[in-house]
N, C-alpha and C positions, 0 to 999 in steps of 0.2 A: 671801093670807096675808103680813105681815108680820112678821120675824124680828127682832131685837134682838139681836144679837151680843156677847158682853161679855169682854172680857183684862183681870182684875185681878193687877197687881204689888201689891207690898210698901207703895208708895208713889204708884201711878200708876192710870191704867185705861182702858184703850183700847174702846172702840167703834163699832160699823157698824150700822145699819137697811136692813132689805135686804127688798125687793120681790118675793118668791120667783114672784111669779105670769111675771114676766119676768125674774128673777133682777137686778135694776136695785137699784142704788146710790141708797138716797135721802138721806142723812146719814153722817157718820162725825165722828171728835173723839177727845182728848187730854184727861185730867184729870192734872193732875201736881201732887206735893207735898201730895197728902191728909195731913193728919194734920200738916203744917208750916206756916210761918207761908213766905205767899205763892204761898198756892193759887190756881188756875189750868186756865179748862175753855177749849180751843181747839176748837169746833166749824163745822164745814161742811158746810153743807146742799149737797147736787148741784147743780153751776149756778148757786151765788150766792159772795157771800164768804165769809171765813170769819167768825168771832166769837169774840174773846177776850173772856172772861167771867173778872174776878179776885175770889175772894169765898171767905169762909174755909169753910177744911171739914175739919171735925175727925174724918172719921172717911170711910169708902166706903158706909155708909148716904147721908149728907151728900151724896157726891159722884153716886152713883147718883140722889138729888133733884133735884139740877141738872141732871144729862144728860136726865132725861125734863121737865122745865120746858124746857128747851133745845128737844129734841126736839116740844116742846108748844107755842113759844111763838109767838103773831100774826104776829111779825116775820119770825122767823128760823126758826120750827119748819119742819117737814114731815108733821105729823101734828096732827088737831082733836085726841085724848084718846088718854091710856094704852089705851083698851078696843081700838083701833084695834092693840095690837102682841098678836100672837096668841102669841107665845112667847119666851122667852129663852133663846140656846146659849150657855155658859158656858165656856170652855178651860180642862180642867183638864189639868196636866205629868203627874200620876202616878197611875192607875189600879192599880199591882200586877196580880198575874196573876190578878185578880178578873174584870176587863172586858178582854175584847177587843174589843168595837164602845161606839158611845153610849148612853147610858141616860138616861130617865125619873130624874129625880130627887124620892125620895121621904127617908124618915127612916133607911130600912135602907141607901139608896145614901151619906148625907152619914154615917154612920157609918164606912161602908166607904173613905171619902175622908179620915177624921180618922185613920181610921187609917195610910195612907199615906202622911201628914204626914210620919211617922219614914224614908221612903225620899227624901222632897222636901222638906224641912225649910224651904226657902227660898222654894217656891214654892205648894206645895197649901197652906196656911196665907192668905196672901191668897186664893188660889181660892176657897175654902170664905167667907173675909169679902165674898166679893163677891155667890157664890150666897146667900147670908145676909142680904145688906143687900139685893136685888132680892124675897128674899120678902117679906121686912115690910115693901118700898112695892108690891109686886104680888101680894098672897098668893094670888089666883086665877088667875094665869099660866103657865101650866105651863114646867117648867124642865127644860134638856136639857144631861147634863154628854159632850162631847167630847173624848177624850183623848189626849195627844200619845203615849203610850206603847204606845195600843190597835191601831193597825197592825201593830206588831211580835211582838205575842201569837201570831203565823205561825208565829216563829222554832222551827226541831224543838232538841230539848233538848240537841244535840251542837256547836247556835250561838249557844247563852245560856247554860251552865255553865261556872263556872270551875274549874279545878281544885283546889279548898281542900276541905279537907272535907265530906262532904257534909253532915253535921247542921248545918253553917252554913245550906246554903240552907234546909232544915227550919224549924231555928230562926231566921233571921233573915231569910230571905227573897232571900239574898247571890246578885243572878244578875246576867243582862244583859236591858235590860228596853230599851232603844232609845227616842230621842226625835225630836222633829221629822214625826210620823208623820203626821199632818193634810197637811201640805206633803208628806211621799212620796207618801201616795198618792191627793194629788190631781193632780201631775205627771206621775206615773206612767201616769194616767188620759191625759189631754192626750197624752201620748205617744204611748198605745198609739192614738189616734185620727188621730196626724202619722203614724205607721204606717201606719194605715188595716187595721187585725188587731185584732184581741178581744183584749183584752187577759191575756185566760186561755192566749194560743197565743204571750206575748212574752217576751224576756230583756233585762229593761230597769235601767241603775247609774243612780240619780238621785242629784245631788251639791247638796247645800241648803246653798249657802255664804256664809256673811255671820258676824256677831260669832261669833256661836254657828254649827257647821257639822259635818255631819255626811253620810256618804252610806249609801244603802239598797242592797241587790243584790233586785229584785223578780220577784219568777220567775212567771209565770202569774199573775199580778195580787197575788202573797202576799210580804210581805217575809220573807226568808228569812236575811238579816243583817244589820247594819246598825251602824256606825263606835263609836258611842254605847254606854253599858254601863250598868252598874249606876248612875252618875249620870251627868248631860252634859260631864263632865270625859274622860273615856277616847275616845281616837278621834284627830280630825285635830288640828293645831295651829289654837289659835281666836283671836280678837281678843287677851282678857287669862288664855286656859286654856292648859295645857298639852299635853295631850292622852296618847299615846301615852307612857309612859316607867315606867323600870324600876322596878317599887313596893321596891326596896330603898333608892333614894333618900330615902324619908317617915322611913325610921330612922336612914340614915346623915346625913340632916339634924337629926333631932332628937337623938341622939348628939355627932354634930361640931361643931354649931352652936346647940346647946344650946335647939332651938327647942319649942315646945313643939306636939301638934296641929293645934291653931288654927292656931297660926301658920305651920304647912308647908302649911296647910288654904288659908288666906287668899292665897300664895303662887302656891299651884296655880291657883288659882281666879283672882286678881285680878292678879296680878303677873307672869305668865307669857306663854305665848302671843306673837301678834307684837309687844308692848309690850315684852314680857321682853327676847324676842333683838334688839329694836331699839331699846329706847330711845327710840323717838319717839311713837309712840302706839298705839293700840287699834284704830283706825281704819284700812282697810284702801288709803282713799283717802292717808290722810296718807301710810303706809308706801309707798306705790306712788309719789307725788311726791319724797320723801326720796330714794329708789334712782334717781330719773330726775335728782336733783342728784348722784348719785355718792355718796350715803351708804352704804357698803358693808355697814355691819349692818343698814341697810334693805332691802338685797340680799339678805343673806344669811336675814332671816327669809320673803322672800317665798320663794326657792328652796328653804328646809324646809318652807314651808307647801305648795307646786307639788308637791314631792316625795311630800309623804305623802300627799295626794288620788292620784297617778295610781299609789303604791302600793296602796289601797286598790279602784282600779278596776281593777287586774292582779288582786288575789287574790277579786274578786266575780264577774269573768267566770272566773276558774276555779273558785268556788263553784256556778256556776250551768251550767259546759260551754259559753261562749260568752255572746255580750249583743249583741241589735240595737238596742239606741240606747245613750245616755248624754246623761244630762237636766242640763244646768245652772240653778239657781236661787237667788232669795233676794237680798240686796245687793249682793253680790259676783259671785255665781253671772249674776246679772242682765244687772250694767252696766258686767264688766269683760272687754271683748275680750283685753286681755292677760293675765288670770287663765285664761280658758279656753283661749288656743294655746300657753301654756307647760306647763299640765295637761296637753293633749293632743300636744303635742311629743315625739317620742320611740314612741309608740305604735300607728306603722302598723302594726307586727306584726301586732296583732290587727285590723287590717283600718279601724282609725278614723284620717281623713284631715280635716281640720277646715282652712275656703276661708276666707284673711284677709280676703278682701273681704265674704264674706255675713258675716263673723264683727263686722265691724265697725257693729255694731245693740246698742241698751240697752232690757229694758224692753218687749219686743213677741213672742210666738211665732215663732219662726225656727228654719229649718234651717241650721247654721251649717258642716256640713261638704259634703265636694265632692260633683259627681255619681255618683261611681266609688265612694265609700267604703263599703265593703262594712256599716261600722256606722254608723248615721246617729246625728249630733250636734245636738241642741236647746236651744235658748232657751228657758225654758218661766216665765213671770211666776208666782209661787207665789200664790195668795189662800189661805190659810187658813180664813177668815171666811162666806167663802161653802160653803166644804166642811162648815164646821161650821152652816152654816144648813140646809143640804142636811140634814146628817142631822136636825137638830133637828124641821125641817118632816114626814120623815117617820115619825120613831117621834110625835111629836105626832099625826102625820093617823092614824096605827092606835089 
């Protein structure tokens, strides 16, 4: 069986073809700039080059043509015909407390997804045009929506309510819904196996850190809280979010500084985060060069961002009574040795001892803390794509 993997952005759309019979990489690709002038599909077939494909596309039906020509073609493809992709998993951000696993997508599931547009305003909107534009070039290919929010439906109701009203959550849905959840607990998984225990008998903090970053506390395979809230702003400090801060600020900014929504909106979201407190960029690489020239607010956003993760892993292992690992992953989580022993510095306490020398690896499964450390410390490479093939393969094979 092969699976068809699809991440549509607002303007982009990402892709993988995946071999589920051995779980093997046969393609993957980049469409950027749908809908602009100097559109652009970067694809690579497994073991060849890549191929830059520039060619207008005015729309993600458009660009969805291309990737299966691509995917199709003499030269460059890896597949004789579309008949050959036995299904499409779709990543959708927001689910609502409709779905907690993947679902079949039929006409009552893409309803239930337009509706949740109003919780992901940014993101389920392309979702839904990509599941859209893959029907009307495959309308007999069964379609599988996987959801970043659907992990977290674990959480018991005294770790996703906030204290507002309650006909808030009634009426509008107002809770904590957690994101990144495809990457928990697929890490999570990988874990409990560097463990070598069931993952039903673990206490494991997975820390998914890159632009966007967030961490899960996974108790017995279920996440049971998790950084992330009501949207992917609340939580840790991120590339250009803010994260964590006092919601009296959004008024005393629109009050003091005469801002309007949007604009404290735009703020939080785009202007904040380590770009805010550094001024140099978004990018976690830049920031971390900057502070190694002595730029001190490059300094000083890395030690706010250091700080709130290994807060975050002190109040999960007291959510959970203890934690036998802690999972790094994601870009950052990934391929930065000094993101994780400044994380983990300070934190023998609880028993986690983290060895510079194994720590010093990017990008590969690794145990990074010492032999003694009562809590073991992992490198764990996130794939999303294949987690979400995984399920797609099996609600299809039922």
């Amino acid at each position: 069986m092969k699976i068809l993997v699809v991440n549509c952005g607002s303007s982009s759309l990402k892709y993988q073809l995946i071999n589920m019979q051995n779980e093997s990489l046969l393609a993957k690709g980049l469409v950027e700039r749908i809908g602009i002038e100097g559109s652009v599909l970067t694809h690579k077939p497994e073991g060849k080059d890549k191929v830059v494909i520039e060619h207008p596309m005015k729309d993600h039906k458009d660009a969805i043509k291309l990737v299966l020509d691509a995917l199709t073609d003499k030269n460059h493809g890896v597949i004789s015909d579309m008949s050959e992709i036995s299904a499409v998993g779709h990543r959708v951000v927001h689910g609502g407390e409709k779905y907690a696993s993947s679902i079949l997508i039929n006409d009552d599931v893409m309803k239930v997804l337009e509706e949740c547009s109003r919780l992901a305003p940014l993101h389920n909107p392309p979702n839904l045009i990509g599941i859209n534009a893959c029907k009307a070039l495959m309308p007999n290919t069964p379609m599988v929506a996987v959801f970043d929010t659907a992990f977290h439906q674990s959480m018991p109701d005294y770790a996703y309510m906030y204290a507002l009203p309650y006909e808030l959550y009634e009426k509008y849905g107002i809770r904590r819904y957690g994101f990144h959840g495809t990457s928990h607990r697929y890490v999570s998984k990988i874990a409990a196996e560097q463990l070598g225990k069931d993952i039903k008998d673990c206490k494991i903090i997975t820390c998914h850190l890159g632009n966007g970053a967030s961490v899960a506390a996974v108790l017995n395979g279920k996440s049971v809280d998790t950084s992330m809230g009501f949207t992917p702003l609340e939580g840790l400090v991120m590339g250009t979010r803010c994260g964590d801060i006092d919601p009296a600020v959004v008024t005393f900014l629109q009050e003091e500084a005469n801002l309007s929504s949007k604009e404290v909106n735009n703020i939080m979201n785009k202007k904040s985060g380590v770009l805010g407190l550094s001024g140099v960029s978004s990018d976690f690489r830049d920031v971390e060069d900057a502070a190694e020239n002595g730029n001190n607010r490059a300094k000083l956003a890395l030690d706010v961002f250091y700080y709130r993760v290994k807060k975050y892993i002190g109040a999960y292992a007291a959510a959970m009574g203890g934690v036998d690992a802690i999972v790094f992953t994601a870009g950052l989580g990934e391929n930065s040795p000094e993101a994780r022993y400044e994380i983990c510095k300070g934190l023998e306490f609880l028993g986690i001892k983290i060895d510079e020398d194994k720590n010093k690896v990017r990008g590969k499964v690794t145990e990074v803390s010492t032999a003694d450390s009562k809590v073991k410390v992992y490198l764990i490479p996130t794939n999303e794509e294949l987690m979400i093939a995984r399920d797609t393969m099996d609600i299809v094979s039922k």
